[in-house]
Backbone bond lengths (Angstrom), bond angles and torsions (degrees), N, CA, C in turn:
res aa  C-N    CA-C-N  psi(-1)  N-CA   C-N-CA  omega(-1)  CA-C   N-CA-C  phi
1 X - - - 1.472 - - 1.526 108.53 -
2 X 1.285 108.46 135.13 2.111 125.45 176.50 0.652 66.66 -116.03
3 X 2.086 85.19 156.01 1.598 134.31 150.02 1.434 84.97 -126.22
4 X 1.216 105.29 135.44 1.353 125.73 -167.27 1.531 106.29 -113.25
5 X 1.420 123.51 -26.68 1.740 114.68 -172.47 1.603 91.51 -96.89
6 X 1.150 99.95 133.84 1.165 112.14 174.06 1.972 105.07 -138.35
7 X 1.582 109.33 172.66 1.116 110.60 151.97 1.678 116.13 -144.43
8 X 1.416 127.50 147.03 1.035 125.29 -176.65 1.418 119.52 -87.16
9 X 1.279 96.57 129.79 1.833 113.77 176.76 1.047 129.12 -112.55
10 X 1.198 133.54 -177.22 1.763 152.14 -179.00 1.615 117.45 -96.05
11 X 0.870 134.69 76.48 1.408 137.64 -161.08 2.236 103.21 -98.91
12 X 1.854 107.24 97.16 1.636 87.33 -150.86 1.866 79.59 -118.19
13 X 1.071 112.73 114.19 1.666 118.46 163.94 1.425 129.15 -103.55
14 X 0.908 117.83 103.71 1.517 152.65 -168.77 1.533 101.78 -69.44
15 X 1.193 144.30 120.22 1.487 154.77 170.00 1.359 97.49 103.25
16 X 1.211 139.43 12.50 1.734 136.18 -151.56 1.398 86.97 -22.87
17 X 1.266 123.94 -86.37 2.072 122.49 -150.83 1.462 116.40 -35.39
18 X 1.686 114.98 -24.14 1.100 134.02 -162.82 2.100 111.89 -63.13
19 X 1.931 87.41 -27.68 1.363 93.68 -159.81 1.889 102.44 -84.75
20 X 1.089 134.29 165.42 1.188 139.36 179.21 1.829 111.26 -52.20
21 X 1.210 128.57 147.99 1.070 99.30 169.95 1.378 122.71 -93.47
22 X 1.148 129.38 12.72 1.474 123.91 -176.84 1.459 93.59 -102.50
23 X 1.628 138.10 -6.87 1.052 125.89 142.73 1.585 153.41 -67.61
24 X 1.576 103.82 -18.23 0.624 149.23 124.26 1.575 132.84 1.15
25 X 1.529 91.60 -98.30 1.581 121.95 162.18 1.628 121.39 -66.59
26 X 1.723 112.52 8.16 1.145 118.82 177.04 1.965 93.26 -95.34
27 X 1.264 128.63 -24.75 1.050 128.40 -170.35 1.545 124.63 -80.41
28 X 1.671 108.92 10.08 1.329 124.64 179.32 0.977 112.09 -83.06
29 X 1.597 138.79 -36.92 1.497 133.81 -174.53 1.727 110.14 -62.14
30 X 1.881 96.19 -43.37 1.267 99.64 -170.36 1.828 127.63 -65.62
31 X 1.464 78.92 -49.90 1.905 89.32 158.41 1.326 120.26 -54.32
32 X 1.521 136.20 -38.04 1.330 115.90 -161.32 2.014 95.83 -94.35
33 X 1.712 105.70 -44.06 1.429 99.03 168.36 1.252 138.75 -108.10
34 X 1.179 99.48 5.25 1.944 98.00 167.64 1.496 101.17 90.54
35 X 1.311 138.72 -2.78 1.121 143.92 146.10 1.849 153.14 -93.04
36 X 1.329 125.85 151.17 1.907 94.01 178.88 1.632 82.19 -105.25
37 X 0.943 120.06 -165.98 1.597 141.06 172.78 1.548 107.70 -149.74
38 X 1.404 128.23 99.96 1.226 120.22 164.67 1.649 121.61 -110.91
39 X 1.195 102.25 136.35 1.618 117.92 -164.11 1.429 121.62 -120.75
40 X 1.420 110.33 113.13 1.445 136.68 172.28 1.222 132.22 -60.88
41 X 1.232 142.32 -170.08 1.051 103.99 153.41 1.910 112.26 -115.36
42 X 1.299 132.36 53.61 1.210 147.36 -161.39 1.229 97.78 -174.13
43 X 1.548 132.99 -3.89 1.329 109.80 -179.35 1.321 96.19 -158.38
44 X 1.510 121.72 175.91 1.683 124.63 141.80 1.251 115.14 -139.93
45 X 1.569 125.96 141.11 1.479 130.50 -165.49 1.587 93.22 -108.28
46 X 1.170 115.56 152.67 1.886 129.75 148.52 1.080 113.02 -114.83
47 X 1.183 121.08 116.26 1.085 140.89 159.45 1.402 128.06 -94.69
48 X 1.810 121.82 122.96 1.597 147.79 -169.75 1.905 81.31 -58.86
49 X 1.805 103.70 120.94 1.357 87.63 163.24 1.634 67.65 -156.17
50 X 1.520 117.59 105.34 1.553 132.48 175.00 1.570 91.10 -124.00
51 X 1.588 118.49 116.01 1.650 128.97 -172.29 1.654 98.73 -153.53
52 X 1.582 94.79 137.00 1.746 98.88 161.30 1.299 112.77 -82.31
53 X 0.937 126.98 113.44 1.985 135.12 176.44 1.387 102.70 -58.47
54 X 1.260 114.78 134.83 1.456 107.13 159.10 1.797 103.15 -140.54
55 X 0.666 120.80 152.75 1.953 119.19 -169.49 2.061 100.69 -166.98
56 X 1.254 84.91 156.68 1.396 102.37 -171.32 1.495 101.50 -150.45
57 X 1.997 104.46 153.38 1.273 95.59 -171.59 1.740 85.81 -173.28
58 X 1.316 99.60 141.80 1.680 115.08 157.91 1.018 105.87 -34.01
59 X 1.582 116.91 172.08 1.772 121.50 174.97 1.805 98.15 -122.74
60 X 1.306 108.82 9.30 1.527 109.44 172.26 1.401 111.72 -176.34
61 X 1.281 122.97 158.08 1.442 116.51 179.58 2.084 108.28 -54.61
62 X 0.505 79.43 -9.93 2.194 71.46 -171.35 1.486 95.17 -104.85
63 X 1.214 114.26 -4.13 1.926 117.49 -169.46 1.647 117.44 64.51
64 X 1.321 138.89 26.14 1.228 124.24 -130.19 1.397 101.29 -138.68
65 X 2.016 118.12 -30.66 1.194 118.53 -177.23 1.125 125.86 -70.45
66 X 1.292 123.93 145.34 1.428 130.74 -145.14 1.627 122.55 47.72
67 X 1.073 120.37 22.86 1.325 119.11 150.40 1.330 148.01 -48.64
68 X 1.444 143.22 107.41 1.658 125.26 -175.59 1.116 113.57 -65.33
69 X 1.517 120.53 -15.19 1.965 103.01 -176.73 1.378 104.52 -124.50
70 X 1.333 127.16 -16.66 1.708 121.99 -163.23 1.879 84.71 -116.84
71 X 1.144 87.81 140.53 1.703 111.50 165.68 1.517 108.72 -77.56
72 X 1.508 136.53 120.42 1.328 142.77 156.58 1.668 116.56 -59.17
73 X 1.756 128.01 123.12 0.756 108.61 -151.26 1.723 110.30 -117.18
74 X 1.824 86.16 2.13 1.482 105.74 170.86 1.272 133.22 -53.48
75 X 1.387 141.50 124.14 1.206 105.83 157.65 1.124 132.98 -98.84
76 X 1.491 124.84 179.78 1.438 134.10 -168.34 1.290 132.31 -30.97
77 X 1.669 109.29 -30.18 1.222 122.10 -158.62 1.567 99.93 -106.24
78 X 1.510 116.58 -13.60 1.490 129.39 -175.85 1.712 91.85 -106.26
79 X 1.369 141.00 -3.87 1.069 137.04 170.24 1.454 119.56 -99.03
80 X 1.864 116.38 -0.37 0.875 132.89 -177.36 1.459 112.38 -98.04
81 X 0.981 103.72 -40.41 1.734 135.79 174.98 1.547 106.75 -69.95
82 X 0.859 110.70 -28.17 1.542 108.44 173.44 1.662 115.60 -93.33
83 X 0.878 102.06 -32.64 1.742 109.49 173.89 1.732 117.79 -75.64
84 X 1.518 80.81 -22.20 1.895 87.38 -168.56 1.623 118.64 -51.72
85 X 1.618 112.35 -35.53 1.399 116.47 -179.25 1.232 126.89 -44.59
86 X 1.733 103.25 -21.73 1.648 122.14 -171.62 1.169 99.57 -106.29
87 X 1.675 104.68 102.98 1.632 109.07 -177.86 1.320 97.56 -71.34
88 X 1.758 108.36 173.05 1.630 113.09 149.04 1.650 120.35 -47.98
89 X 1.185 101.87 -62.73 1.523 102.39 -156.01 1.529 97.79 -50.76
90 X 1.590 130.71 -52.28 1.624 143.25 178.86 1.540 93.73 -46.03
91 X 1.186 139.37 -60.76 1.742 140.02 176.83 1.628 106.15 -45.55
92 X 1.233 112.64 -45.59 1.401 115.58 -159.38 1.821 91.33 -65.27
93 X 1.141 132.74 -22.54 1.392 142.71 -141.09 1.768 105.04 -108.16
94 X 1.536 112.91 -14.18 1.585 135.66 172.73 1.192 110.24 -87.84
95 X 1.187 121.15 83.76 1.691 121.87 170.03 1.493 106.76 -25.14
96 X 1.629 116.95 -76.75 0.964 116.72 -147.05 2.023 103.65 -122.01
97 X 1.328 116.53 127.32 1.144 104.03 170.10 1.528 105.91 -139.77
98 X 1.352 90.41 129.76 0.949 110.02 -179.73 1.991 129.94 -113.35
99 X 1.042 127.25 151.83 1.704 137.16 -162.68 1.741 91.58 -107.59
100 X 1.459 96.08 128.39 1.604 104.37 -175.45 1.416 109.85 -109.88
101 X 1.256 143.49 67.96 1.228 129.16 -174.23 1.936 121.05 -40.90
102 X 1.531 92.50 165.37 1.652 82.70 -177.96 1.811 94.75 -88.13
103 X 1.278 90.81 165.32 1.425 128.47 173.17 1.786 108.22 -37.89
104 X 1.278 133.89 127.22 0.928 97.73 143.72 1.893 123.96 -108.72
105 X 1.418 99.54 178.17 1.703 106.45 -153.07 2.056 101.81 -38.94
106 X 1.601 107.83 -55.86 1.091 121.10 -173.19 1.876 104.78 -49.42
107 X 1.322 95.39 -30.71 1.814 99.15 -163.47 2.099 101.39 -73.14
108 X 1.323 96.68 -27.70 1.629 97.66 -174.90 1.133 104.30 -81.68
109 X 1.793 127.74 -7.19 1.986 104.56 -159.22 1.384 83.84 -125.98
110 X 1.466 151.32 23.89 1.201 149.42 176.45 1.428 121.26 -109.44
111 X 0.891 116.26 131.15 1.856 113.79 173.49 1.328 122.69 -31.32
112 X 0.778 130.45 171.82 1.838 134.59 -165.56 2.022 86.60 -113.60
113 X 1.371 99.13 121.65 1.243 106.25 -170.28 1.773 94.96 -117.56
114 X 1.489 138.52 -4.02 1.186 123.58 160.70 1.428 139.15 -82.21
115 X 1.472 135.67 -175.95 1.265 115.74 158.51 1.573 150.34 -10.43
116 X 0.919 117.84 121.71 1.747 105.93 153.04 1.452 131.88 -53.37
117 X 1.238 130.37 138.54 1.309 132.10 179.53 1.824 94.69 -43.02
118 X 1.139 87.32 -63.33 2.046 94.41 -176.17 1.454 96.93 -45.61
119 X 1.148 135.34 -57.84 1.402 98.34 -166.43 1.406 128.09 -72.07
120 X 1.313 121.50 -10.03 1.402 132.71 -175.44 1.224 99.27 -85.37
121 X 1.219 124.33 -54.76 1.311 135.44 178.95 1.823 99.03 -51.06
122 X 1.147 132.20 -15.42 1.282 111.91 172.13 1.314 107.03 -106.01
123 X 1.283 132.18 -21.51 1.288 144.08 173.99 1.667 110.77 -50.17
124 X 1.673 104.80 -51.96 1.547 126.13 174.94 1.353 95.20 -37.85
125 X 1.514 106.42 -66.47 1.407 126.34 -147.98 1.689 115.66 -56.18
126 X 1.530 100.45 -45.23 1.269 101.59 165.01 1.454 132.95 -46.87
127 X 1.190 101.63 -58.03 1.878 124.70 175.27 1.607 102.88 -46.90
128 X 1.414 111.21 -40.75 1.516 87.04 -162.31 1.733 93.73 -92.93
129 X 1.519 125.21 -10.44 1.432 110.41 174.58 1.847 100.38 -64.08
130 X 1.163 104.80 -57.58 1.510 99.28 179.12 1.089 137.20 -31.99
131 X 1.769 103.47 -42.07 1.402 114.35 165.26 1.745 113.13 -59.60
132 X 1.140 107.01 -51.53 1.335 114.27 -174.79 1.697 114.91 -43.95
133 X 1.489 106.33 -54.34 0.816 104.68 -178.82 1.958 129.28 -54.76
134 X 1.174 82.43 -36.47 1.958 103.72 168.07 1.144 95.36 -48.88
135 X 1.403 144.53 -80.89 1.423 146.34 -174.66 1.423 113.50 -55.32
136 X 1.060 127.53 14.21 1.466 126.61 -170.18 1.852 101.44 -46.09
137 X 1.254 97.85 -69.65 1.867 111.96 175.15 1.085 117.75 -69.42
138 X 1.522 127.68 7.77 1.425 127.57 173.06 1.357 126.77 -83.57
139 X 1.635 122.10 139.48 1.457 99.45 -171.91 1.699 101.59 -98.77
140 X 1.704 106.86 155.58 1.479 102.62 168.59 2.002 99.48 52.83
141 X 1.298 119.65 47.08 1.422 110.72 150.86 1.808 108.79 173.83
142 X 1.202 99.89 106.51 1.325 123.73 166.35 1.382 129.51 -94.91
143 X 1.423 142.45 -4.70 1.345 161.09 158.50 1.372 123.66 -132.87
144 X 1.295 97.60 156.69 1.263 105.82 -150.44 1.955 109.30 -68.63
145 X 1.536 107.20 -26.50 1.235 117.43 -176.37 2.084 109.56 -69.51
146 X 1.148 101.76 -5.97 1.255 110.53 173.99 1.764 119.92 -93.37
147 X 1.290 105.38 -15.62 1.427 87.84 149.26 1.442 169.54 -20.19
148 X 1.517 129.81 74.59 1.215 100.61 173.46 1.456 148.11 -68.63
149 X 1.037 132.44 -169.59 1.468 137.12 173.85 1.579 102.89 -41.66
150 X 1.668 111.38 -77.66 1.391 121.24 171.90 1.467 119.93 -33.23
151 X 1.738 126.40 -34.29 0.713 125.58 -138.68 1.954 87.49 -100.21
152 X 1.292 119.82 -27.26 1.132 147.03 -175.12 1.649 101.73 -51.10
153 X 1.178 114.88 -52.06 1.432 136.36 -176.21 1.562 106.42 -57.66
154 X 1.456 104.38 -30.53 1.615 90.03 -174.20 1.816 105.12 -102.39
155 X 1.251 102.37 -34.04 1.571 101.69 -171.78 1.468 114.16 -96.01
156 X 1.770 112.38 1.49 1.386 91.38 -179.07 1.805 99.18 -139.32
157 X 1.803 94.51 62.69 1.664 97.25 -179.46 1.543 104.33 -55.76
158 X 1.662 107.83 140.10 1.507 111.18 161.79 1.631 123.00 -91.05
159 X 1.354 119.88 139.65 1.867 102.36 -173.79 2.109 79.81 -84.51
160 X 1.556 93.45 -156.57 1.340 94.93 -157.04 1.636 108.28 -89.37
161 X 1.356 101.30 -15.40 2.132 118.20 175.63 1.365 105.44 -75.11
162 X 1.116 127.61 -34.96 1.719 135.83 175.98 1.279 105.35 -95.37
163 X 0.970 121.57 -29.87 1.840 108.80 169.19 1.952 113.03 -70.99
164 X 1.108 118.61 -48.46 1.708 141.72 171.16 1.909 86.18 -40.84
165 X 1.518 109.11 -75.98 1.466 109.32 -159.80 1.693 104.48 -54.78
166 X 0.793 110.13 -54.00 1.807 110.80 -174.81 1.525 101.60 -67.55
167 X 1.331 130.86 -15.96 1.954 107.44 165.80 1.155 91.63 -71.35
168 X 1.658 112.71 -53.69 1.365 111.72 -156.09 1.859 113.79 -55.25
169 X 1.343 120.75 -20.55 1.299 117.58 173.32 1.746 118.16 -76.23
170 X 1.665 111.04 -40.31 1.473 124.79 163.40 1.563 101.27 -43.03
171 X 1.205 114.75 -77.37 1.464 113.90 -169.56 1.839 109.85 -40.67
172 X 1.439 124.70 -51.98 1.316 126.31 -141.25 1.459 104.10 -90.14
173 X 2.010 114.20 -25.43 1.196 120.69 172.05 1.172 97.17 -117.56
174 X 1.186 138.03 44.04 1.747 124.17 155.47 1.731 109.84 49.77
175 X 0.906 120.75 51.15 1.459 111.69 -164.65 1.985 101.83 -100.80
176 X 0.985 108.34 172.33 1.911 110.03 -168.08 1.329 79.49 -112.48
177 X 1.689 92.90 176.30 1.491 105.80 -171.35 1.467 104.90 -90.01
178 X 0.984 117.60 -15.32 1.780 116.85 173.27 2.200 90.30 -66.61
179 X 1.068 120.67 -57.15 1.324 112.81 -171.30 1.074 102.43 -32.95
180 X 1.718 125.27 -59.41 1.372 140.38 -129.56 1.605 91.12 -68.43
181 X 1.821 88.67 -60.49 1.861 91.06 -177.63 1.350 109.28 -48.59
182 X 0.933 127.96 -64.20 1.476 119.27 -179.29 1.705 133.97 -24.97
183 X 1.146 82.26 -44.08 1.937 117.19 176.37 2.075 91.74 -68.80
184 X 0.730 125.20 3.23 1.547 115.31 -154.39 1.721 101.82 -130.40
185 X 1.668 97.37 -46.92 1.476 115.53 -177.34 1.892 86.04 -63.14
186 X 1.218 113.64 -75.14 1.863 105.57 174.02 0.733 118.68 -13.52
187 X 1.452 117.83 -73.41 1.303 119.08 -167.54 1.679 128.31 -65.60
188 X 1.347 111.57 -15.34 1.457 135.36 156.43 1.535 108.14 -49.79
189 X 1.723 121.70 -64.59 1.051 122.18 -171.01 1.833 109.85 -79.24
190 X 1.248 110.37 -4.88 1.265 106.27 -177.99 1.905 112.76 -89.70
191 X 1.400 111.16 -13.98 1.232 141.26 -175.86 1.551 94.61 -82.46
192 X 1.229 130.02 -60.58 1.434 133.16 -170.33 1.273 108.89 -71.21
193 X 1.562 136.32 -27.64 0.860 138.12 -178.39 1.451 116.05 -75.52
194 X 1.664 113.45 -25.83 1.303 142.25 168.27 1.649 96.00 -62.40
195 X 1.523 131.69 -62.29 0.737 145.95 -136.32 1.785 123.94 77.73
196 X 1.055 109.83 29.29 1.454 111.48 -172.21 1.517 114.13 -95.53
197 X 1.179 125.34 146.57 1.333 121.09 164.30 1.487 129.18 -81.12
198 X 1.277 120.87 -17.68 1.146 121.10 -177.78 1.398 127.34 -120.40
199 X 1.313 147.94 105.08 1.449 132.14 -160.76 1.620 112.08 -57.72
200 X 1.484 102.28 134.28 1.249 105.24 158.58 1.436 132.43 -148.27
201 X 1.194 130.53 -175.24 1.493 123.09 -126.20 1.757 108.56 -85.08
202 X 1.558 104.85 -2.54 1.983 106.16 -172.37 2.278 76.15 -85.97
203 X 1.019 126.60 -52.54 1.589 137.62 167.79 1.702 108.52 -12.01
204 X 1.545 89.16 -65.74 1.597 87.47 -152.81 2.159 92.14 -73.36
205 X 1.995 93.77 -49.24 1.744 75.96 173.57 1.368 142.20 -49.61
206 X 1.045 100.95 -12.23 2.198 117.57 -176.03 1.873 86.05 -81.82
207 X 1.463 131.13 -54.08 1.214 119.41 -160.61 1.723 103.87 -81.28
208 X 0.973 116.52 -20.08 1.976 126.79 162.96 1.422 104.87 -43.71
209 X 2.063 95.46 -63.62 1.667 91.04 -176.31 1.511 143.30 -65.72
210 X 1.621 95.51 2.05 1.529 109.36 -176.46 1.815 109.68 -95.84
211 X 1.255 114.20 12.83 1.142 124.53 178.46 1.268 116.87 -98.56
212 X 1.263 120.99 29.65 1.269 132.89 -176.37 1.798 120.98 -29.81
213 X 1.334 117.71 -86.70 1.182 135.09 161.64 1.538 109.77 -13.14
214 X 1.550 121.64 -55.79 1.244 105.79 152.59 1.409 157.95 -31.64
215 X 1.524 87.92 -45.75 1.720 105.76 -167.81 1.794 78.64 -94.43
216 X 1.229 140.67 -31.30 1.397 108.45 174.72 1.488 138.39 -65.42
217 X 1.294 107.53 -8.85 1.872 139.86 -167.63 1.304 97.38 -87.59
């Protein structure tokens, strides 16, 4: 049995490591297909669960490693243990991760000198008509995060300088091929945001660098 109406939401968890990991690891079906599946024992339901993840989390139990002013007081083996909840395969499933440094003092007591929501918000807006429009004849995919593998092949040709950099990132962070795509779908939306039609290689390195969590492992 489907339920087919669905609507898509914002699903944002705050302490991520904090949560169990077999809870956790319940959030893989939904991220990779947009569905849960729960099973009875006389039946099984699917359930529409299509959500942008967003989660946040310390970088160690004391919060402190890699810090410029506070000393981390963890060690290695308690910094391992804390990360552990976040399998690979659940990482492979985070587009984008990113390292938030703290504030500094001058940065908290000064006016907000960037964008408006409105203007980004129209900036967004563009990219994903663009995208849209790319899929015009596509079935079942209007954004770029809807991609499959196959689908990768047609909209995200590599020339031969952006193909070199992305082995060379597989090889250096061990990354799976679900990462890779992932790394690719970015770099798609980082292209549209450009307005460009074709990926290229400053693209794919900007979507490398959002793989943070990786390159710290």
């Amino acid at each position: 049995m489907v339920f087919s109406v669905f609507e898509i939401v914002n699903l944002f968890l705050d302490e991520l490591t904090e949560f169990k990991r077999d809870v956790l690891e319940f959030l893989r079906q939904p991220l990779e297909d947009g569905y849960v599946t729960i099973s009875r024992a006389r039946q099984s339901v699917m359930f529409p669960a299509q959500f942008t993840l967003v989660a946040s989390t310390n970088p160690c139990a004391c919060g402190y490693y890699g810090d410029t002013i506070a000393q981390c007081t963890c060690s290695p083996r308690q910094r391992e243990q804390y990360w552990a909840k976040l399998s690979g395969p659940l990482m492979d499933r985070i587009d984008l991760q990113v390292a938030v440094n703290r504030l500094k003092p001058e940065e908290i007591t000064q006016q907000p000198t960037g964008e408006s929501s409105a203007t980004v918000r129209e900036r967004v807006q563009q990219a994903r008509d663009y995208a849209s429009s790319r899929f015009n004849n596509a079935v079942n995919l209007s954004c770029n995060a809807q991609m499959q593998s196959r689908d990768l092949h047609k909209w995200c040709k590599l020339d031969d300088s952006s193909r070199n950099l992305l082995e060379g990132a597989i090889r250096k962070l061990g990354l799976s091929a679900r990462a890779s795509d992932r790394i690719l779908k970015v770099a798609r939306t980082i292209a549209d945001l450009a307005g460009d039609d074709e990926l290229k290689t400053n693209h794919v390195a900007e979507a490398i660098q959002y793989r943070t969590i990786d390159r710290m492992q």
